[in-house]
C-alpha positions as CSV (number, residue, x, y, z in Angstrom):
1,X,-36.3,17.7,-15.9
2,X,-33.5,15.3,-16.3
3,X,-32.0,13.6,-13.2
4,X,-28.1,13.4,-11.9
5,X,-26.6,10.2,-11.9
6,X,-22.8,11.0,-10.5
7,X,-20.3,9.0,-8.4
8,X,-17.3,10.3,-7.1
9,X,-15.2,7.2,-4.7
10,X,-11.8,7.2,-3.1
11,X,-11.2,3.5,-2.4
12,X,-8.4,1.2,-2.3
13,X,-8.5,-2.1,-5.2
14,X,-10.0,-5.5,-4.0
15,X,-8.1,-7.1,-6.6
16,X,-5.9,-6.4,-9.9
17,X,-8.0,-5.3,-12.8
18,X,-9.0,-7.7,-15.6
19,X,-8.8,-6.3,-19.3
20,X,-10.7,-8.0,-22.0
21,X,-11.6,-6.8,-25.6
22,X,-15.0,-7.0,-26.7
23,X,-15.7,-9.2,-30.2
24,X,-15.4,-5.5,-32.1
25,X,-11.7,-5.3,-30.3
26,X,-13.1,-2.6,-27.7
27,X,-11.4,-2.8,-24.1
28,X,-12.8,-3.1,-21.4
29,X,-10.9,-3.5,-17.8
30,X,-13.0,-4.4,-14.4
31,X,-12.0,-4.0,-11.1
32,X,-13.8,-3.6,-7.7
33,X,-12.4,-1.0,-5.3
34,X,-13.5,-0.9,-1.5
35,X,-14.5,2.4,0.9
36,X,-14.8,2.1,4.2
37,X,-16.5,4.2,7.1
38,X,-15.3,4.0,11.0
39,X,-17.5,5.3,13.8
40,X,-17.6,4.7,17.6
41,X,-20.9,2.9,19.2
42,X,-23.1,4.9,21.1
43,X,-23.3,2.1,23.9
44,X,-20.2,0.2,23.9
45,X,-17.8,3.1,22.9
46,X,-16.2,0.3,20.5
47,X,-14.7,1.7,16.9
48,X,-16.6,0.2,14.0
49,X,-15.9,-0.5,11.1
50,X,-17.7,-0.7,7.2
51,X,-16.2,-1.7,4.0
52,X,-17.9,-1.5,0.9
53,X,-17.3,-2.9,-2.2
54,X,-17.9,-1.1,-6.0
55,X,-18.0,-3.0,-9.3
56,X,-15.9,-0.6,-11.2
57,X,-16.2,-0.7,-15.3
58,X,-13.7,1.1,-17.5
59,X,-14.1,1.2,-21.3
60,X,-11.8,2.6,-24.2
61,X,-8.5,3.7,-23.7
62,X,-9.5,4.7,-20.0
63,X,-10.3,0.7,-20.1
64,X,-6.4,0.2,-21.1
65,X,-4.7,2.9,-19.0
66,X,-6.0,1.1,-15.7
67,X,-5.3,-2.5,-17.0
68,X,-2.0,-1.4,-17.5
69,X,-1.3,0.8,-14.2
70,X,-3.7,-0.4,-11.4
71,X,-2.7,-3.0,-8.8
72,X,-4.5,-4.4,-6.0
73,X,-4.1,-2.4,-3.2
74,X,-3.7,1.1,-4.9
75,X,-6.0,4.1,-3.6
76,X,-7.4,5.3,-7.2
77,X,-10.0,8.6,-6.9
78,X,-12.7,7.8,-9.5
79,X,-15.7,9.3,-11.2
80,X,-18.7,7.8,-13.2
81,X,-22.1,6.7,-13.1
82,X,-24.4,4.3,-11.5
83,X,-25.5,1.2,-14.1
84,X,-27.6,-1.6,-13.6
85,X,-27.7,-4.5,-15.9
86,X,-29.2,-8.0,-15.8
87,X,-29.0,-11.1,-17.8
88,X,-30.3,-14.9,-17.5
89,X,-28.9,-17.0,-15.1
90,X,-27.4,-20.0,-16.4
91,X,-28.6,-22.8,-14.3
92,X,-32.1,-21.8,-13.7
93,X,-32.9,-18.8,-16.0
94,X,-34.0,-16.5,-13.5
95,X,-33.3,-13.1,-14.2
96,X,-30.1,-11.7,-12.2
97,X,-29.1,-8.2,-11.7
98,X,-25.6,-5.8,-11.1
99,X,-25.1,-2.4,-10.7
100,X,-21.8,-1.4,-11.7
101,X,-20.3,1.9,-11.5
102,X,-18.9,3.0,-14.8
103,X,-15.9,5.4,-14.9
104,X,-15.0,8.4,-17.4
105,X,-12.0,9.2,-14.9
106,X,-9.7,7.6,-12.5
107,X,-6.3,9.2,-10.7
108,X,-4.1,7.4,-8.9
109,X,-3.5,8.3,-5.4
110,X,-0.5,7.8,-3.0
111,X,3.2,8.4,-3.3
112,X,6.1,6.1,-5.0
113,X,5.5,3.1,-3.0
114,X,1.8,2.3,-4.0
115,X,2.8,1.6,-7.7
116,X,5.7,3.7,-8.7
117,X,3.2,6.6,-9.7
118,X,3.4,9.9,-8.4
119,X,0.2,11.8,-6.8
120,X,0.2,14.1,-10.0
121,X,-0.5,11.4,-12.3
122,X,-4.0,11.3,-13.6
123,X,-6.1,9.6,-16.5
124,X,-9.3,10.6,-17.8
125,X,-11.2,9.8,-20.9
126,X,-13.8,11.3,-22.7
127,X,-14.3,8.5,-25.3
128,X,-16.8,7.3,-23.2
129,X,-19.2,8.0,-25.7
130,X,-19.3,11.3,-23.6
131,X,-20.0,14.7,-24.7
132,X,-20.0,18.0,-23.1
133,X,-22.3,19.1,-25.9
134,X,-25.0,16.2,-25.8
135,X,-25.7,16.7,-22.2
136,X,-29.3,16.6,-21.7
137,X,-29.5,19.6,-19.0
């Protein structure tokens, strides 16, 4: 049986995104977004607070659409999946790892002021190399 691998976030961006192109021209725009959880302590009665932070990838023309229109500080809804990649380290050549959560869709939330973009405005990409049809389950 084939497993799920599925991330849906609501988060607000760490910093703007950074498009680059690979050597075959394809882009490709990171950008980390934060989520945060508050509770009250059982003992203290204090609020606490959370934050974590996502390694967001975006490839394709989903890749361009949030180069273009994403800004630090924007709430963005995204979907995608959980990927973890490693590669040599430089200085020592021990092996380091990332997970990174790569996106097939992205909407921008908030009114006027975050961005100029209204609440209906949405992107979403299926050139992801994803296809309905090819879905193992």
């Amino acid at each position: 049986m084939a497993g799920i691998n599925k991330v849906i976030l609501v988060g607000r961006l760490g910093r703007d995104p950074e498009l680059k192109y690979t050597p075959d021209g394809v882009p490709v725009c990171t950008f980390s977004i934060a989520t945060s959880e508050e509770w009250n302590d059982k003992n203290t009665g204090e609020k606490q607070e959370r934050t974590e932070w996502h390694n967001i990838v975006a490839w394709r023309k989903l890749g361009e659409i949030c180069g273009e229109w994403l800004k630090k500080g924007m709430q963005v809804y995204i979907e995608g999946k959980l990927q973890t990649r490693s590669w040599d380290d430089k200085d020592g050549g021990s092996k380091r790892y990332t997970t990174e959560i790569i996106i097939n869709q992205m909407q921008m939330l908030g009114g006027k002021s975050e961005g100029g973009q209204s609440r209906q405005e949405a992107a979403s990409a299926n050139d992801q190399g994803y296809d309905d049809e090819n879905i193992p389950f």
